[in-house]
C-alpha positions as CSV (number, residue, x, y, z in Angstrom):
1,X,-4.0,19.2,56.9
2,X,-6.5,19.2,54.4
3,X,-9.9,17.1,54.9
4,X,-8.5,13.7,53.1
5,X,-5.4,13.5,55.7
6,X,-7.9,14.4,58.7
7,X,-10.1,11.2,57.9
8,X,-7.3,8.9,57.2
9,X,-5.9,9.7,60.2
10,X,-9.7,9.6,62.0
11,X,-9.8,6.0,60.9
12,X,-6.5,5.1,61.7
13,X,-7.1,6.5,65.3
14,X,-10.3,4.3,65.9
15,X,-8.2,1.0,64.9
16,X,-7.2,-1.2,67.5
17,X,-3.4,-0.9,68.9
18,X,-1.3,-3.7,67.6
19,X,1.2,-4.6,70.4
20,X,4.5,-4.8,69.1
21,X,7.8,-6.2,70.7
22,X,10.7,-4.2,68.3
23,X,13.8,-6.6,67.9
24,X,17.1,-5.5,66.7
25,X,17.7,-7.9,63.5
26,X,21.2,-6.8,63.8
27,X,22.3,-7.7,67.4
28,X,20.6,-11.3,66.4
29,X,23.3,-11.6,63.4
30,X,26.2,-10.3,64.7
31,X,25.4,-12.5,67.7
32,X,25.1,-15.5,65.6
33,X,28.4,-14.1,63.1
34,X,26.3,-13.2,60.8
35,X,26.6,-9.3,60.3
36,X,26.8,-9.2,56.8
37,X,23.3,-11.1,56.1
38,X,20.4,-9.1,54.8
39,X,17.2,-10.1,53.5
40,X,17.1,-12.6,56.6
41,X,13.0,-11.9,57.9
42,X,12.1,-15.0,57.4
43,X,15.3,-16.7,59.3
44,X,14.4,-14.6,62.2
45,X,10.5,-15.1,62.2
46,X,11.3,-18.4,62.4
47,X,13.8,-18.8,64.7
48,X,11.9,-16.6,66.8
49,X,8.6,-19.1,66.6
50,X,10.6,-22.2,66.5
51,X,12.6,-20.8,70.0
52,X,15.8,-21.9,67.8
53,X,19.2,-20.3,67.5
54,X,19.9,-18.1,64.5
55,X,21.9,-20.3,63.5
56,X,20.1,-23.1,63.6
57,X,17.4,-21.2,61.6
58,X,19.8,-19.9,59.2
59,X,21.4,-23.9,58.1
60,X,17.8,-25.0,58.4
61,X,16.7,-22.4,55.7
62,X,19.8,-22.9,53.7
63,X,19.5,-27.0,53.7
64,X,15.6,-26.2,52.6
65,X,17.1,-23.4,49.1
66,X,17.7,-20.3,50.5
67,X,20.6,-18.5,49.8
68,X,22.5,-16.1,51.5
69,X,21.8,-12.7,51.6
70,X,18.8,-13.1,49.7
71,X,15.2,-13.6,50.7
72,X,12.8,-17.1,50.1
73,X,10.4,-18.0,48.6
74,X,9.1,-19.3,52.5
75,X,5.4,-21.5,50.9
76,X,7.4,-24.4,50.0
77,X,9.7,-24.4,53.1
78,X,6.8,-23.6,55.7
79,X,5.6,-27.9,56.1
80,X,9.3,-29.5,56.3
81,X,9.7,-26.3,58.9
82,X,6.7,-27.6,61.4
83,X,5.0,-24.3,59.7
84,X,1.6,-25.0,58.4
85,X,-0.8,-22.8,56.6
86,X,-3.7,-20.9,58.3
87,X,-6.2,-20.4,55.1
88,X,-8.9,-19.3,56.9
89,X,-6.8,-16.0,58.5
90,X,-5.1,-15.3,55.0
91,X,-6.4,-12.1,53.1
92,X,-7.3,-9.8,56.0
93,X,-5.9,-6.9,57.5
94,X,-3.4,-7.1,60.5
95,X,-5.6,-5.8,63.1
96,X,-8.6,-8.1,62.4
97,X,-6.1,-11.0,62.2
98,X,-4.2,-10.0,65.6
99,X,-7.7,-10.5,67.2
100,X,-7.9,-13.9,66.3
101,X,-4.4,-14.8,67.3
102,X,-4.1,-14.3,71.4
103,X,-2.2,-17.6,71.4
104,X,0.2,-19.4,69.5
105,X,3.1,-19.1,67.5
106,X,3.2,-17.7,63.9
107,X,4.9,-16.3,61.3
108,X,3.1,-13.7,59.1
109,X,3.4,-12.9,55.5
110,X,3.0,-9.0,54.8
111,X,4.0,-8.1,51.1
112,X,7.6,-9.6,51.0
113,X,7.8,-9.8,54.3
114,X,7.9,-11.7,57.3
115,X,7.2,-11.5,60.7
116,X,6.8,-13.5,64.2
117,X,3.3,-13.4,66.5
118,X,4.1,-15.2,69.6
119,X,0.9,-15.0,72.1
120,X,-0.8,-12.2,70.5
121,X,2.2,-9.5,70.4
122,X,4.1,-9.3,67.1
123,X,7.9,-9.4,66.9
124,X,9.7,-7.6,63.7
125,X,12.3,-4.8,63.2
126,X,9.5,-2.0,62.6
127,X,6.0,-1.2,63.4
128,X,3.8,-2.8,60.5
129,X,0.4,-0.8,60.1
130,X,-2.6,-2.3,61.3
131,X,-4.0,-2.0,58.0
132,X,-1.3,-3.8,56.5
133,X,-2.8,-7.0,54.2
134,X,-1.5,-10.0,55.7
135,X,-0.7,-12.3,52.8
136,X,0.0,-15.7,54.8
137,X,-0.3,-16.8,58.0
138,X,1.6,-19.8,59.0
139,X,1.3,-21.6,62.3
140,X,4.1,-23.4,63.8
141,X,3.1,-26.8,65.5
142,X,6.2,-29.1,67.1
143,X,3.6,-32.1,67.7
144,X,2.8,-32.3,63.9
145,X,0.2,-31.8,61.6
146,X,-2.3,-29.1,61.1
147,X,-5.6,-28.5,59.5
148,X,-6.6,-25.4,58.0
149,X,-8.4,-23.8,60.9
150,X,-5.0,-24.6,63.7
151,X,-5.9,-27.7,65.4
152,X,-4.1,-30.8,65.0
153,X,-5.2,-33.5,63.6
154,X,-5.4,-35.6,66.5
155,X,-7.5,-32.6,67.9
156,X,-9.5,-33.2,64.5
157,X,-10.0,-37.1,64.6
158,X,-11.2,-36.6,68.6
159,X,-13.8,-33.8,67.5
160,X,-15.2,-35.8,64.6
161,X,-15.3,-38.9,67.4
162,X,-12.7,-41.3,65.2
């Protein structure tokens, strides 16, 4: 191990654990009769967020432009989804972003990928590194509305005493 792989790993060591609940993508589309479908991260992140069925996920995407077998482009989708974005978490590495996020449902954006944070502990297929750049962070909310920072707008108007 030569001096450049002993730090990296030094710093890696002193970074917070990530906790991580692995999911089998597969069981969740053969489940649904979907065993062929790839490219499908963002159908599960969501479904998983949403506490919808694969299916449902899957017609919801579809009905929004995305094809099967192929990823999406999920920006445009994320509002008619409940999804809304969380500018002020975007840009920063995964561990300093999992401290921030001890409740709530989201759906992270992590080059090309996506994956669900449910209460803290991250759902996906494979253990992302906790230096990983998170690209997006999108916060589902059933009751409407959001404003950049999570709350809801109600939450907002009350605040501001309107």
């Amino acid at each position: 191990m030569d001096i450049v792989d002993h730090y990296q790993q030094r710093r890696l060591s002193q970074l917070p654990r990530v906790t991580m609940q692995y999911i089998s993508y597969g069981d969740m589309r053969n489940a649904a009769g979907h065993a062929r479908e790839k490219n499908d991260c963002a159908v599960i992140a969501y479904s998983l967020v949403a506490d919808v069925s694969y299916n449902t996920a899957h017609e919801a995407l579809a009905a929004l432009g995305r094809k099967v077998r192929r990823g999406c482009h999920f920006a445009p989708m994320a509002n008619a989804l409940d999804l809304y974005q969380r500018a002020d978490l975007a840009s920063m590495r995964l561990y300093k972003v999992m401290q921030s996020m001890q409740s709530g449902r989201y759906v992270l954006r992590v080059r090309g990928h996506a994956c669900a944070v449910i209460d803290g502990q991250v759902y996906d297929c494979s253990e992302p590194r906790p230096t990983a750049l998170v690209q997006m962070i999108y916060q589902y909310s059933a009751s409407g509305a959001l404003d950049a920072r999570g709350n809801t707008l109600e939450q907002q108007g009350e605040r501001h005493g309107a």
